[in-house]
N, C-alpha and C positions, 0 to 999 in steps of 0.2 A: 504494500500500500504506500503510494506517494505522502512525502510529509510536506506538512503544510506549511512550513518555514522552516525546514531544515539547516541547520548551521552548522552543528558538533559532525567532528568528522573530517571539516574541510577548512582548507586557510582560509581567513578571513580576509586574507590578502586578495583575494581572488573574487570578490564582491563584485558582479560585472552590473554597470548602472546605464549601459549605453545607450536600454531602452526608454529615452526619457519622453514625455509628454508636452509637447510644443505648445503657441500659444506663451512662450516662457520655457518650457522644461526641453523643447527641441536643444535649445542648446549647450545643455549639460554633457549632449553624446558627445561633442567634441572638446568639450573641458575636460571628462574625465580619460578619454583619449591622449589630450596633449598637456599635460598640466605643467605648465613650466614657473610658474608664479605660482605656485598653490598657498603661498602667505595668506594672500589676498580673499581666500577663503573665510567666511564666518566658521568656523570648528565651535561644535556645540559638542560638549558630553552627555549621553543620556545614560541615568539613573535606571537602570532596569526593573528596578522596585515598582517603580511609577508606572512601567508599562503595564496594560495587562491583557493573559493569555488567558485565554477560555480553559478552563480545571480540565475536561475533557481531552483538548487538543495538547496538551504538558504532558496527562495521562500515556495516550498515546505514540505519542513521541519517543517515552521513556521506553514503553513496550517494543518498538520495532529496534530502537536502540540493542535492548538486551538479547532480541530477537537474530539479528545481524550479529551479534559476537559470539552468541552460540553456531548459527550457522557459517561462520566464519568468512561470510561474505560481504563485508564493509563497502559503503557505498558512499559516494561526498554528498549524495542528497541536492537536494533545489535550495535554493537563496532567493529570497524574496525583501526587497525595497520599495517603500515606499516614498515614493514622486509626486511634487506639491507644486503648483504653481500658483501664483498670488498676481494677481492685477493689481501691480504696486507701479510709477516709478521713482517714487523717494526712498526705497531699500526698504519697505517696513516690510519686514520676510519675518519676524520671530511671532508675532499673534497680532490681533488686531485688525488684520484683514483676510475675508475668506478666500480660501481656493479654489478656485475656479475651475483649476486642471489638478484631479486625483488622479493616479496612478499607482498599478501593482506594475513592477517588472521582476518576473520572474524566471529565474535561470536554473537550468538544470546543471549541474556542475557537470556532471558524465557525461553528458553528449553534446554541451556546448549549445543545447537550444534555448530560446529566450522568448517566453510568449510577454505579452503587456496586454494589460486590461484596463481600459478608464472608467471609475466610479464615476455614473454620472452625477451632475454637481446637484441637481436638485431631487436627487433621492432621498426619501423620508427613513431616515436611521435612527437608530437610539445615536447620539452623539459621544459618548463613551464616558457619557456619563449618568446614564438612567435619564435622559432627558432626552425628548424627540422633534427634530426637525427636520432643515433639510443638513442632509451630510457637511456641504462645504462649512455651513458656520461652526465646525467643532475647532479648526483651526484659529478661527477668528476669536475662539472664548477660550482653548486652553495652549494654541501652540503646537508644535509639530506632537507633541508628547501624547494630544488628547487626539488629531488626530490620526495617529497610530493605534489607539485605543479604540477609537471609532472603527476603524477596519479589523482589527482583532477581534472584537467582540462578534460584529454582523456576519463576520466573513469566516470563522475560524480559523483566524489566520496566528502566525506567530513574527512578525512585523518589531523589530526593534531598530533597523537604523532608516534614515529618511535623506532624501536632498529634497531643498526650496528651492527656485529661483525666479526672480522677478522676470517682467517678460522688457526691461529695458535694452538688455545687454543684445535680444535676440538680434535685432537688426544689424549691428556691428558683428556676430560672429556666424549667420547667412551673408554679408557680403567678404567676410573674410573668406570664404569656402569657395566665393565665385559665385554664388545661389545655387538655386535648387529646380529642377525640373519638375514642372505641374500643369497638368491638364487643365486649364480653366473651361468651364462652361458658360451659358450665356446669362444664367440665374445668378452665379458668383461674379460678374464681370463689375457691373454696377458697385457689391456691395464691397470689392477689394478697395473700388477707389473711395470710396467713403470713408472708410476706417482709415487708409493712408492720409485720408486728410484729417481727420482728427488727431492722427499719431504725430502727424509732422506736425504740427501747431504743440502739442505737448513737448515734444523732443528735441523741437526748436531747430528741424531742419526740412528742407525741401523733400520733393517727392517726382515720382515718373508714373502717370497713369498706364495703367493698362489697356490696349487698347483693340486687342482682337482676343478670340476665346483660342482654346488646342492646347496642345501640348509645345512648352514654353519655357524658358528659365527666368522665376521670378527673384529678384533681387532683394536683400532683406526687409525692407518693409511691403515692400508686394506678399511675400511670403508670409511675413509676422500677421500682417492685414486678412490674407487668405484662412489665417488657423482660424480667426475669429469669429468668421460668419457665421450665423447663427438665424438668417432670417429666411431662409429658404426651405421649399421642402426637405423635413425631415429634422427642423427643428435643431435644438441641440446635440441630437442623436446623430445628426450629419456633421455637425460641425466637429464632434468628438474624433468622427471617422477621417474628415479633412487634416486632424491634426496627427494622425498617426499615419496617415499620406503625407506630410510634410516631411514629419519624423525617418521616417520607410527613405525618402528620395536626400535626405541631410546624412542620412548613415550610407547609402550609395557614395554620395560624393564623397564624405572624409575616408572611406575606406578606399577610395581609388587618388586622395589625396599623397601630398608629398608630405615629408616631416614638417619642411620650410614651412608648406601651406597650414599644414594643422597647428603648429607657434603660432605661426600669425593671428590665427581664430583663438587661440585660449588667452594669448595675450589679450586680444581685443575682448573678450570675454571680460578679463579678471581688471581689465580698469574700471569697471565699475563695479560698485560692491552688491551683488544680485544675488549672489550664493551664498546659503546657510543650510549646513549639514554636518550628523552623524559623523562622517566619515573619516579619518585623517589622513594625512602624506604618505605614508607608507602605505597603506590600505589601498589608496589611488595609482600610486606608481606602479604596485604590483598588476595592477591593471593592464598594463600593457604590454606585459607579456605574455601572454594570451590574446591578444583580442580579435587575433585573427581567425580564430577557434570558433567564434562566436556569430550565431546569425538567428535574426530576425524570423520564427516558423509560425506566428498564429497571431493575432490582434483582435478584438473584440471590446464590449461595452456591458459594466452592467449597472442594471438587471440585466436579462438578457430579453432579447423580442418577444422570446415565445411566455417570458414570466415575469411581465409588468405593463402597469397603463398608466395614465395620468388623472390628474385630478387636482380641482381647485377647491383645500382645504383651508377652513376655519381659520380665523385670528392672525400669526405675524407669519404662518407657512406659507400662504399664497397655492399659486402654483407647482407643482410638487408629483413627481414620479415617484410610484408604488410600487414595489419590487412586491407583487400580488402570486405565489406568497415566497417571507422571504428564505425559508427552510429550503424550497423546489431551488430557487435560486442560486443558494448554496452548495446542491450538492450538483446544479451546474456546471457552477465556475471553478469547482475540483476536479470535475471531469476536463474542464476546458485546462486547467493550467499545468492540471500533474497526471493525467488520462488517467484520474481513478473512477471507474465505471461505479464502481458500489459503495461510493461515501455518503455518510450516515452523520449529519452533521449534530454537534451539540446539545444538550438542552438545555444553553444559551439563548441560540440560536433559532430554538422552537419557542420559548418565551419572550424573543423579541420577533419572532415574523407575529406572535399570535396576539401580540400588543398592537403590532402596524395597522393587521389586519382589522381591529377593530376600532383602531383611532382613524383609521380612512374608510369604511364599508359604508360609513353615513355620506360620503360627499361622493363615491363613483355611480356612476350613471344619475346623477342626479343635476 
């Protein structure tokens, strides 16, 4: 049976984080790629006390553990980080503002596969605190710490270290790469240049419309402006998917990148102070050797299609996706991240789908 945050077993050195979530966390895959200034880095220590793991899922863990050393067959297990990105551009990355882009990036340390999954932002969760709203505000009330505890709890997950990054830096470290290849369509044409013009008025510099749809290379605020959209068919649910298309065609290009080019991008990255994480220098360095090991095999969203709808709930929730319900959901996104067909999730897990369920059954179809 796949574990759900496997760690013991394998170096920690070898934490691969490249699958980051754009809109802001795009470009982390090439920070932690090239990291030549990692000073510049925010380094947060996290307090493992603080975290918390579903009783269940530690249970667990400890059983295949013991399982594996009787059988004498030791496995490095899956790594799992979590990925936050904050609509900030004054660096307020520690709390205070919600995330907008969640991220699992999960790596299989054995075969070098890496699926990502983005929690969408306006999912109705216990916020990892017995408190229920939508997912992104747990950021905003306890900090990378709550929400790591937020996807631990929902997800049964075992989630201890995190990267942030604002979505300032993205523009500077898409034009250091050269940009990025994207199919625009004629629904996203309009709403690219929109957002460019909002960005450039904040950023305090100019812009280049777009001005045909196809397949293109967009420059970094074409790019950063594309992860954003959100007004099109499909909602936030497309916009999620646009940004793991960003992601998908940023990791094509740094990997067919030069050393020179990739400095260039972490530099330009780390002049501004946008990153806050878990993780430290050696941790990161170790990174790269391996990373050629590593490739992108699955990408998805959750809830997933087939088990959630939405709905416009009561009081300061608003708007608000239902992962309907969230138990099925769960033993989903195990199947999706660690192809465990017969996971049997918590009764965490069953006490918080069967709270959602009935703080939202009054507001759907109605």
């Amino acid at each position: 049976m796949a574990r759900p945050g496997e760690k013991r077993g394998s170096s920690k050195g070898k934490i691969i984080i490249f699958g980051i979530e754009i809109v802001v966390l795009l470009v982390m895959l090439v920070v932690l790629w090239m990291v030549t200034r990692t000073e510049k880095v925010g380094k947060v220590n996290i307090d493992e006390s603080d975290i918390v793991i579903n009783e269940e899922v530690k249970e667990r863990m400890e059983q295949e553990k013991e399982l594996e050393a009787e059988e004498g067959e030791i496995t490095k297990g899956y790594r799992n980080i979590a990925l936050f990105g904050v609509d900030s551009t004054t660096g307020a990355l520690t709390k205070n503002t919600r995330s907008d882009v969640i991220m699992i990036a999960s790596v299989n340390l054995d075969t070098g596969d890496v699926k990502l999954c983005s929690l969408y932002r306006d999912t109705y969760l216990n916020r990892g605190n017995d408190t229920y709203n939508k997912c992104n505000s747990a950021y905003a009330q306890g900090g990378p710490e709550q929400a790591m505890n937020m996807l631990n709890m929902n997800l049964d997950m075992d989630i201890t270290d995190f990267v942030t990054i604002g979505f300032a830096g993205l523009t500077k470290a898409i034009d250091a790469l050269g940009g990025v290849e994207i199919d625009v369509d004629s629904a996203e044409l309009a709403h690219i240049n929109n957002y460019q013009y909002t960005m450039a008025e904040d950023l305090k510099m100019s812009y280049k419309e777009v001005t045909k749809t196809g397949m293109q290379t967009l420059n970094g605020l074409q790019a950063t402006a594309y992860c954003r959209i959100r007004y099109t068919a499909g909602d936030d649910f497309k916009r999620a998917e646009r940004q793991r298309e960003v992601l998908k065609a940023a990791m094509d290009k740094a990997r067919k990148a030069d050393v020179a080019t990739l400095t260039k991008t972490a530099n330009a990255v780390f002049d501004d102070n946008i990153i806050y994480t878990s993780l430290g220098l050696e941790e990161i360095l170790d990174l790269l050797k391996e990373v050629s090991k590593y490739q992108i095999v699955g990408d998805d969203g959750f809830p997933s299609a087939e088990h959630r709808t939405t709905a416009k709930m009561g009081g300061a929730v608003g708007d608000a996706v239902i992962p309907m319900n969230l138990y099925d959901n769960v033993v989903w996104l195990h199947g999706f991240l660690f192809d465990e067909a017969d996971y049997v999730p918590s009764n965490e897990v069953q006490s918080y789908s069967d709270k959602i369920q009935s703080d939202a059954s009054k507001y759907i179809n109605h």
